[in-house]
C-alpha positions in Angstrom: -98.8 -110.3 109.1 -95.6 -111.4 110.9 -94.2 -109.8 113.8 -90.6 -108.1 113.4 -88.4 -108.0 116.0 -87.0 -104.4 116.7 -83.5 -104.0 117.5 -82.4 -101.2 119.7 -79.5 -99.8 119.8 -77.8 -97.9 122.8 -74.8 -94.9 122.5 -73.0 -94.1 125.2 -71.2 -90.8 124.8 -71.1 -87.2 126.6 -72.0 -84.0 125.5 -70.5 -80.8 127.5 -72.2 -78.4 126.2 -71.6 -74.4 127.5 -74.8 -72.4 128.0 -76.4 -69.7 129.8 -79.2 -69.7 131.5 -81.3 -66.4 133.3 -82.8 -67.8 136.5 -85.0 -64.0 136.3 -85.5 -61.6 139.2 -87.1 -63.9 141.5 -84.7 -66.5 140.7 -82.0 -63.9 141.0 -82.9 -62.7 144.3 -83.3 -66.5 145.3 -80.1 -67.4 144.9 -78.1 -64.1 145.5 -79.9 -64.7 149.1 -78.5 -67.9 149.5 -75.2 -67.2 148.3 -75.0 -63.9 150.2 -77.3 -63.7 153.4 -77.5 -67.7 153.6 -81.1 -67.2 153.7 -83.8 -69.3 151.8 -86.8 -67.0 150.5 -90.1 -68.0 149.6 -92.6 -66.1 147.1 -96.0 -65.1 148.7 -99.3 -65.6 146.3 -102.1 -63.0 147.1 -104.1 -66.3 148.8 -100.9 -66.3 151.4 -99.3 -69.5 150.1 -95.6 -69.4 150.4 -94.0 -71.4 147.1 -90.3 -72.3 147.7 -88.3 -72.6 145.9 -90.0 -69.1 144.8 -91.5 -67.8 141.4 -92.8 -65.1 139.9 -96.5 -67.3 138.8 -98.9 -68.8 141.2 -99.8 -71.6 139.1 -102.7 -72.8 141.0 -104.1 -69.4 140.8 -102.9 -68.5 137.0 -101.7 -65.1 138.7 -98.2 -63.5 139.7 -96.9 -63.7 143.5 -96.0 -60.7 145.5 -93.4 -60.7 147.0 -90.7 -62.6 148.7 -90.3 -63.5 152.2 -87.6 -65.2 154.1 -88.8 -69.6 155.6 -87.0 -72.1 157.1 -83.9 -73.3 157.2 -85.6 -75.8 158.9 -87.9 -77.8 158.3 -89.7 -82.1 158.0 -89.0 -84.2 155.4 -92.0 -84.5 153.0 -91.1 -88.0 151.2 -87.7 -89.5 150.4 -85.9 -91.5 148.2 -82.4 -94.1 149.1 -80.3 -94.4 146.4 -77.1 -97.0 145.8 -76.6 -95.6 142.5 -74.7 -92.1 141.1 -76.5 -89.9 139.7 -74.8 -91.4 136.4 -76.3 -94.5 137.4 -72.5 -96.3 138.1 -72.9 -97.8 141.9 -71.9 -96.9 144.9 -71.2 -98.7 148.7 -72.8 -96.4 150.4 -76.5 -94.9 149.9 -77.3 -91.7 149.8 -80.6 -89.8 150.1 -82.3 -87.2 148.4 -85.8 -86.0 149.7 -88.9 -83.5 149.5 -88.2 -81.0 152.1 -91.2 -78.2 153.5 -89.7 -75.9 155.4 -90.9 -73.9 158.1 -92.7 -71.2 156.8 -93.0 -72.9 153.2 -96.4 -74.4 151.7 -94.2 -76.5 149.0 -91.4 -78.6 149.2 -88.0 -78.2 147.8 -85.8 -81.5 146.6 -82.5 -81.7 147.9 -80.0 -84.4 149.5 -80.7 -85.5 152.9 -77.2 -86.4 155.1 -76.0 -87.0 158.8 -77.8 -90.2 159.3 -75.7 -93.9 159.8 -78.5 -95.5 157.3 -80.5 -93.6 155.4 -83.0 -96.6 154.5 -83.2 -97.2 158.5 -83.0 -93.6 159.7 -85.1 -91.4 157.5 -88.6 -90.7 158.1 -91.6 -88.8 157.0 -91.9 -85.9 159.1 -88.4 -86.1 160.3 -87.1 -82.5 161.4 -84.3 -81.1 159.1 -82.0 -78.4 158.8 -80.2 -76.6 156.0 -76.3 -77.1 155.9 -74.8 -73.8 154.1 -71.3 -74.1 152.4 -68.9 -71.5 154.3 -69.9 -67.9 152.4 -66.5 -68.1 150.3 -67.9 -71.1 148.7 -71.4 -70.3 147.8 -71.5 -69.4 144.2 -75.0 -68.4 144.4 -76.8 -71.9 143.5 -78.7 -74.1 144.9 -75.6 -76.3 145.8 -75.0 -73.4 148.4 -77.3 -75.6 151.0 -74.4 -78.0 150.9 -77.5 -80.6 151.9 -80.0 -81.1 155.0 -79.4 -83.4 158.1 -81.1 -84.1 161.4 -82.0 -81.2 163.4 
């Protein structure tokens, strides 16, 4: 039997599609706390783990949480990744960074962009300290893109 070759072909194009999505009461209360209180909240599991960012299911346990309760904003960088690409994969001159951040209070880690250092590739480091960066309150939109990003505490 002979081997064919497979030719693959590529489409660049864009969808924009509208939609709506229900982020559900603890997501709700997640972001309605960021937007409004500039607070980050956590959800408690009856074993006491805090999972941020917060649900209603413990999935280690197969069980719901219990609550919410209020961590950070600060906290260490977890792991990290340096970037010269967009998101859209075009390039850019400068890096940036996104990273794994468990904050105080927190048993998880929530991924977000990391800013405020010359060289992110240089600068960064497992375990650094962080803090959250709000947008000013008439910004927030109540999203996770209210923590503008973390930096350096």
């Amino acid at each position: 039997m002979t081997e064919q070759k497979q030719e693959l072909i590529f489409r660049i194009g864009r969808f924009d599609q509208e939609y709506k999505w229900s982020a559900g009461e603890v997501g709700s209360k997640f972001f309605i706390a960021l937007r409004d209180e500039g607070k980050i909240l956590g959800s408690k599991t009856k074993s006491g783990r805090v999972l941020v960012p917060p649900r209603s299911f413990d999935e280690d346990r197969f069980e719901p949480t219990e609550g919410l309760v209020e961590v950070g904003p600060e906290g260490e960088i977890v792991t990290f990744s340096v970037s010269y690409l967009n998101p859209d994969a075009s390039p850019r001159d400068e890096p940036w960074a996104v990273g794994i951040i468990k904050l105080d209070g927190a048993d998880t880690g929530m991924m977000h962009t990391i800013q405020g250092v010359a060289n992110p590739a240089k600068d960064l480091q497992i375990g650094m300290r962080v803090k959250a960066i709000f947008k000013a309150p008439e910004d927030r939109r109540g999203e996770i893109l209210d923590i503008s990003h973390f930096e350096p505490v």
